[in-house]
C-alpha positions in Angstrom: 0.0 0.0 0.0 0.9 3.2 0.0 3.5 4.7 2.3 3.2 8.5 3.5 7.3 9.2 3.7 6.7 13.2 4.3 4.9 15.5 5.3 6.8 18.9 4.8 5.2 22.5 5.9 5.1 24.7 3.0 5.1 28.9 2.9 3.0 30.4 5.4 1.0 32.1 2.6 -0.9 28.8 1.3 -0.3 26.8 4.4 -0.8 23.2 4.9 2.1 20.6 4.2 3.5 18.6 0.8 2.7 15.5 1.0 5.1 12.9 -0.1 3.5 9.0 -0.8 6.9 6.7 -1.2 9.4 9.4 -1.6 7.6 11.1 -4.3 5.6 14.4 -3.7 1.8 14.1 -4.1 0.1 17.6 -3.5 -0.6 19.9 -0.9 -2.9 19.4 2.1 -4.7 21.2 4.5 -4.7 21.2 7.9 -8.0 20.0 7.4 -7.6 16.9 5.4 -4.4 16.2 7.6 -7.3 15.5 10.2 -9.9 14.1 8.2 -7.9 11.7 6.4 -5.7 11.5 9.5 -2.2 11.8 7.4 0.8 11.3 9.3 4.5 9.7 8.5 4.4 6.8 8.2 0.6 5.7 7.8 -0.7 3.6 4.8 -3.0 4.9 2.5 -5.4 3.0 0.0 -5.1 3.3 -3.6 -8.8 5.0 -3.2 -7.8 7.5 -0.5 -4.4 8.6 -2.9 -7.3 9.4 -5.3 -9.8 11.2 -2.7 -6.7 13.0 -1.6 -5.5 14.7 -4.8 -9.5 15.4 -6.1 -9.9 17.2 -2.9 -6.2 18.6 -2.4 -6.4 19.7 -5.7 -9.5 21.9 -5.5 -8.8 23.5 -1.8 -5.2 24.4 -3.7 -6.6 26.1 -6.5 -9.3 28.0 -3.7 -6.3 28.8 -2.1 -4.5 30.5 -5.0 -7.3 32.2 -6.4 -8.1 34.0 -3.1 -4.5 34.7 -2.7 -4.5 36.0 -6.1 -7.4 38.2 -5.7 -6.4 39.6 -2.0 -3.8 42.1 -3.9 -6.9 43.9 -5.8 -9.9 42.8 -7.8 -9.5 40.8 -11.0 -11.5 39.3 -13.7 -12.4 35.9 -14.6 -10.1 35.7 -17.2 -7.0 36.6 -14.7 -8.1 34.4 -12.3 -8.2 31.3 -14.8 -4.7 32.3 -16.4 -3.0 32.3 -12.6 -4.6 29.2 -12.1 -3.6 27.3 -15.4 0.0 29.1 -14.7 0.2 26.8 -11.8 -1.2 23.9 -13.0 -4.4 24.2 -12.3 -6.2 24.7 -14.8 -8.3 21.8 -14.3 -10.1 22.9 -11.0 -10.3 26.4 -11.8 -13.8 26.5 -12.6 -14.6 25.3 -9.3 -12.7 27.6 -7.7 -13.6 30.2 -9.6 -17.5 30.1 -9.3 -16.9 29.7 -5.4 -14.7 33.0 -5.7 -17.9 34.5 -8.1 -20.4 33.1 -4.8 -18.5 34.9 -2.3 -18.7 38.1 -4.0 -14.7 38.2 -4.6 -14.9 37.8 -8.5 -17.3 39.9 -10.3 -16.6 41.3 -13.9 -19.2 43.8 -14.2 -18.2 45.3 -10.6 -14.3 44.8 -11.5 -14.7 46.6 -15.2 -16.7 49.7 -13.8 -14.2 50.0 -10.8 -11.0 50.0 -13.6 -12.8 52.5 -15.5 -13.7 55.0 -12.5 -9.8 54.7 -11.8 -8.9 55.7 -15.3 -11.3 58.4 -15.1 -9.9 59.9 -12.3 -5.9 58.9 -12.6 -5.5 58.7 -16.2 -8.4 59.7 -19.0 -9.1 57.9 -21.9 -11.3 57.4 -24.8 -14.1 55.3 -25.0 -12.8 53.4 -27.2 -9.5 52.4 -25.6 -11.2 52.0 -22.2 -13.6 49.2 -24.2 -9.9 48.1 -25.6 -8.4 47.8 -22.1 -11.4 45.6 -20.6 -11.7 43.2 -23.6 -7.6 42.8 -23.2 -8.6 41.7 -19.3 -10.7 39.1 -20.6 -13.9 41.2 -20.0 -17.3 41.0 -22.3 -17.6 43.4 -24.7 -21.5 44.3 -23.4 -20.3 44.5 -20.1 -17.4 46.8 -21.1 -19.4 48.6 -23.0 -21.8 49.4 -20.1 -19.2 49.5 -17.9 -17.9 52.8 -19.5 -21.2 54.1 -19.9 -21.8 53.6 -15.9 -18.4 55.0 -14.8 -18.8 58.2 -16.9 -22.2 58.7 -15.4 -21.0 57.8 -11.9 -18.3 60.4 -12.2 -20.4 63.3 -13.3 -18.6 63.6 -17.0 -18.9 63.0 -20.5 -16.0 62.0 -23.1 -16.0 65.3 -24.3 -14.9 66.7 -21.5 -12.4 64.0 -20.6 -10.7 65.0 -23.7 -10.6 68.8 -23.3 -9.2 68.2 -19.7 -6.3 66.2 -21.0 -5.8 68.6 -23.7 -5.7 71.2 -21.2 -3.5 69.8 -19.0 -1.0 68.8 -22.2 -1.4 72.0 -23.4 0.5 73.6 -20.3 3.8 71.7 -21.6 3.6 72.9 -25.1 3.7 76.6 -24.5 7.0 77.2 -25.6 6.5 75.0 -29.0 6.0 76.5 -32.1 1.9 76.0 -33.2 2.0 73.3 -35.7 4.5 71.3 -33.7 2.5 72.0 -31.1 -0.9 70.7 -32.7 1.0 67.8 -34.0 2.1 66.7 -30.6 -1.3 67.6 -28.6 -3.2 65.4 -31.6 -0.9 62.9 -31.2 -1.1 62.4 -27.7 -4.3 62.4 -27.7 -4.6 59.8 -30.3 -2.2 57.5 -27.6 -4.9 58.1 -25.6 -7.8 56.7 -27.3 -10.0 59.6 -28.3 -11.9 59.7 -31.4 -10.0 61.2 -34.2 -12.5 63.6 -35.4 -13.4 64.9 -32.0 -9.1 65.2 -31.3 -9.2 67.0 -34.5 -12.1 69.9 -33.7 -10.3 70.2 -30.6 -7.1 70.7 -31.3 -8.0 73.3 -34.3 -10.1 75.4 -31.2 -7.1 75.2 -29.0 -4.7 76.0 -31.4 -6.2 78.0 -34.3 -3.9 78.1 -36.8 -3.2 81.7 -38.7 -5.9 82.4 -41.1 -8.2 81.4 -38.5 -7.3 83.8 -35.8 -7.3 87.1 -38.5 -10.9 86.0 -39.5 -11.9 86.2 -36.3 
């Protein structure tokens, strides 16, 4: 039968101990299935228990890691699953993942309106790019889509006047730039930024009139 030959602790952020079945690690365990299954050096296991063992190891590891994961700051389904596969567990991450959706820890809808508020306030962009951003996170288009639609709302502004505040602000470091260098640069930044090209464009030829303009005014 099946000889436990170790039981090592491992890093005091998953817990638990490897556990080692005739000199070859088999997975992680609890403190919990320790005592259920009652594991110790030593002690012989049946071929069925070696099986119960690394089912249920398997899935309390991949709970482990996703909540670990997630404790640094919110992420999305996507992330979640592509930590999980990067540690071989790719197999129980469903589980663990609709436990972590449950428990209120794992929410794409919550997570994309929270990333867009935080672009809104630290660093504006287009609707378009913030759409880009979410999708790259693995989030649904509808629900990005919404999610931009909610933040902007939430927040009390409108794209337009995200773009004319970052234009404003990038303004201030073009003073001493000749205009059409100037316009160039302020267009394309705000291009980098993910604004619409025709609204960059009727902004930048307010801001920065070029000559004829100003002596028909």
């Amino acid at each position: 039968m099946p000889l436990i030959t170790a039981l090592e602790p491992t890093s005091r952020r998953l817990g638990g101990a490897l556990l080692e079945v005739d000199n070859v690690p088999l997975c992680r365990v609890t403190d919990e299935l320790r005592l259920r299954f009652g594991l110790a050096v030593g002690a012989c296991l049946s071929r069925e228990q070696v099986e119960a063992l690394e089912q249920e190891a398997g899935a309390a590891e991949a709970m482990a890691r996703a909540l670990h994961y997630l404790s640094y700051r919110p992420r999305t389904i996507l992330e979640v699953r592509s930590y999980l596969r990067k540690h071989g567990l790719e197999a129980r991450s469903d589980r663990a993942i609709s436990r972590c959706a449950e428990l209120g820890y794992l929410d794409d809808e919550a997570y994309a309106v929270s990333f867009v508020r935080d672009r809104i306030r630290l660093g504006p962009r287009g609707q378009p790019r913030l759409v880009s951003e979410l999708l790259a996170r693995g989030v649904d288009r509808e629900i990005a889509e919404k999610a931009v639609g909610v933040a902007l709302a939430d927040e009390d502004v409108t794209e337009e006047e995200l773009l004319r505040r970052v234009a404003l602000r990038r303004l201030r470091s073009l003073r001493s730039v000749e205009p059409e260098v100037a316009r160039r640069r302020l267009a394309s930044f705000l291009g980098r930024r993910g604004f619409r090209t025709g609204a960059i464009r009727e902004l930048v030829r307010e801001l920065l009139p070029d000559e004829p303009d100003r002596e028909g005014s």
